[in-house]
Residue, then its C-alpha position, 0 to 999 in steps of 0.5 A: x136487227x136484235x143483237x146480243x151483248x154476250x159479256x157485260x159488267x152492269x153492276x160495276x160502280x160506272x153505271x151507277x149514276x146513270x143506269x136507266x140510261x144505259x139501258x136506254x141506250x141498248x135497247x134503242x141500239x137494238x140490243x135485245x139480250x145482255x149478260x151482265x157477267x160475276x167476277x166475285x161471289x161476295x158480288x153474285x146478289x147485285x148480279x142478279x138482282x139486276x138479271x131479275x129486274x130485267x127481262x132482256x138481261x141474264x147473268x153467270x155466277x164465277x169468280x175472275x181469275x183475278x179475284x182467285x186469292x181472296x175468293x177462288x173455288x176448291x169445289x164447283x158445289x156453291x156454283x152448282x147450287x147458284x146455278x139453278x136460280x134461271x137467270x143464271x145461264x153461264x158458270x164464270x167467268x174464270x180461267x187464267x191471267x198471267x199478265x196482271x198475276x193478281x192471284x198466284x198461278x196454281x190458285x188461278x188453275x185450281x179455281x179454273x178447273x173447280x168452275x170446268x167441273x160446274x159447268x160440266x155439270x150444270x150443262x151450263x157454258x164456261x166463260x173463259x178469260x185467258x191473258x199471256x196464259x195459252x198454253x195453260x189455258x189449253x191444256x186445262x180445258x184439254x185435261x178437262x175436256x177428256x173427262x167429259x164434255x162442257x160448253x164454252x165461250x173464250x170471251x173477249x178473245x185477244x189471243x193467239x190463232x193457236x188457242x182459238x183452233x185449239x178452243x174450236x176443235x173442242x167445240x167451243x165459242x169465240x167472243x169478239x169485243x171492241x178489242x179488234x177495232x184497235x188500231x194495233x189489232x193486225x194481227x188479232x183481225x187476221x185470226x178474226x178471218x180464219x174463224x168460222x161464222x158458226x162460232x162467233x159471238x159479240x160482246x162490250x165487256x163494258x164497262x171496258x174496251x169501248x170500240x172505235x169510234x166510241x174509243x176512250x169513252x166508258x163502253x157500255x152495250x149499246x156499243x156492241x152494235x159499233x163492234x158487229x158493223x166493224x167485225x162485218x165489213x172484216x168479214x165481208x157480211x152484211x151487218x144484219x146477217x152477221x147479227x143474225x147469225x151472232x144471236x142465233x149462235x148466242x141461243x145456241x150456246x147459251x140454251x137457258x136464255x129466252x129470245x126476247x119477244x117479237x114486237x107485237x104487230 
């Protein structure tokens, strides 16, 4: 079974002392494609070098809401342009978080809406972030949506049931990170089991949010696979199946990224 990391941060300072190995470790667990995820544009060259020294690796180009002050977007022209390199296969990530409030709201939304129009576009998927902001979030991707379409992930969904039904109906994704095998995550596992198959995605946001029974440890890929057997037995799949619909979703939606090879006989 070949899963897919769909949301990762390989160039964080917490892999530098042992990133071979980490990457040793993804591809022992089974993880054929990963996508290490821009949250600065001051950072998007270490993003790709790293997307471009790995055949199983891809990258995004975005600034994270929490970096709008200092590096947000009033325009989507430079994205746009770093877009076009092809290892680039995603614009963000971005969106809305008011529960640090690191940047100020209005900053956040314009940032927002400059990465919707890069993603329009491109014809590239948006990654959202979205935290204690539904509401806002909605009616931005609504407003945007109405003047034209884009594709979407809302990654390391922790949100309400509301934003997921108001995030599908505009045809987007929804990524499940290791988040859901919290112990506190009731009410997050039930929203898990109202969302359709066809939607989901997997990911770590490592080096974040290890899941049980790595929790409290660094996260890092290969964990993914701890995340798809916990969302399986949830949902009532076998864990091969629910990978294999996971990555076919993954390639639907992020259709510049190249399935890995199939091994040779």
């Amino acid at each position: 079974m070949s899963l897919v990391d769909s949301h990762c941060h390989l160039d964080f300072p917490a892999f530098e002392e042992d990133f071979d190995a980490v990457m040793a470790r993804a591809a022992n667990a089974g993880i054929g494609t990963m996508v290490t995820i821009c949250t600065h544009l001051s950072r998007f060259d270490n993003v790709l070098a790293i997307a471009r020294a790995h055949d199983d690796v891809y990258c995004t180009v975005g600034v994270h809401p929490h970096e709008a002050e200092e590096e947000g977007i009033e325009k989507p022209d430079r994205l746009i342009t770093l877009a076009q390199d092809e290892n680039v296969i995603g614009i963000g990530e971005t969106g809305l978080d008011y529960y640090y409030e690191h940047s100020p709201r209005n900053v956040q939304r314009q940032s927002f809406r400059a990465h919707i129009t890069a993603a329009r576009e491109t014809g590239l998927p948006l990654i959202v972030h979205t935290r204690d902001a539904d509401e806002d979030t909605t009616d931005i991707l609504r407003k945007e949506y109405a003047k034209g379409p884009f594709l979407g992930v809302i990654h390391c969904f922790s949100a309400s049931r509301q934003l997921a039904e108001d995030a599908l109906d505009l045809g987007m994704y929804i990524s499940i990170s290791g988040i859901a095998t919290f112990k506190q995550a009731d009410e997050l596992r039930d929203t898990i089991r109202g969302l359709p198959l066809d939607r989901l995605l997997v990911e770590t946001d490592a080096p974040y949010l290890a899941p049980v029974p790595m929790r409290g440890r660094r996260n890092e890929p290969a964990f993914v696979a701890h995340t798809t057997s916990f969302l399986a037995e949830l949902l009532g799949v076998d864990p091969a199946e629910l990978g294999r619909i996971t990555t076919e979703n993954f390639f639907r939606l992020f259709g510049k990224a190249q399935r890995p090879a199939a091994p040779a006989a």
